[in-house]
Structure formats: structure tokens, C-alpha cells
N, C-alpha and C positions, 0 to 999 in steps of 0.2 A: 979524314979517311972517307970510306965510301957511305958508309951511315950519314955522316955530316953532310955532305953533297949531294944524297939522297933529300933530306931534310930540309937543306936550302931549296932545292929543288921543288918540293910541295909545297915550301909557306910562298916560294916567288910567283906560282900562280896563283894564290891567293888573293897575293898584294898588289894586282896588275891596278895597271890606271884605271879609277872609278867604279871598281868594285867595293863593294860593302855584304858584310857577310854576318848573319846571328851566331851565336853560336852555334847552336843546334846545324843549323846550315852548315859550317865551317866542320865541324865534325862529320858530318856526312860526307861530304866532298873528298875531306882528307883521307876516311874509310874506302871511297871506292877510287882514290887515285893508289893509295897503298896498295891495294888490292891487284889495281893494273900493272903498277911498275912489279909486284912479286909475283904477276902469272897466276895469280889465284881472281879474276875478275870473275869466270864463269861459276868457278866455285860459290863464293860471295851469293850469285842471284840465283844458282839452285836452295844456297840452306835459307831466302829468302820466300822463294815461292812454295820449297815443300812444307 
């Protein structure tokens, strides 16, 4: 369904050629790609800076 190919979709940039990712790193990334694909990115960096 669309969750799942959502899903696919975050971890396949992830996985591109010759990347390497920490955790920490990998969870970030995944936080503000979420973020973008649901329209909420500006959101995100306002409850970041206030």
C-alpha cells in the first residue's frame, strides 16, 4: 500500500551507492525526509529554533 512505498522510498535513499550512515545520522535524515514527504518540513525547523 502507500505506507509501504512510502517506506521503501526513505530506506532506498538511504541505501544509495557508497553511503554509510550512524545511527544517530540515519535517524535524522529519516526525521526530516518524513517530514518533507508529509508537508510538515517548515514545521519541524520552527519547533527546532523556538
Amino acid at each position: 500500500g502507500v505506507i509501504e512505498a512510502g517506506c521503501k522510498t526513505v530506506l532506498g535513499r538511504l541505501k544509495q551507492s557508497g553511503m554509510f550512515w550512524t545511527v544517530r545520522g540515519a535517524n535524522a535524515i529519516i526525521a526530516l525526509r518524513c517530514c518533507q514527504l508529509s508537508g510538515k518540513f517548515e514545521d519541524y525547523w520552527e519547533a527546532r529554533t523556538a
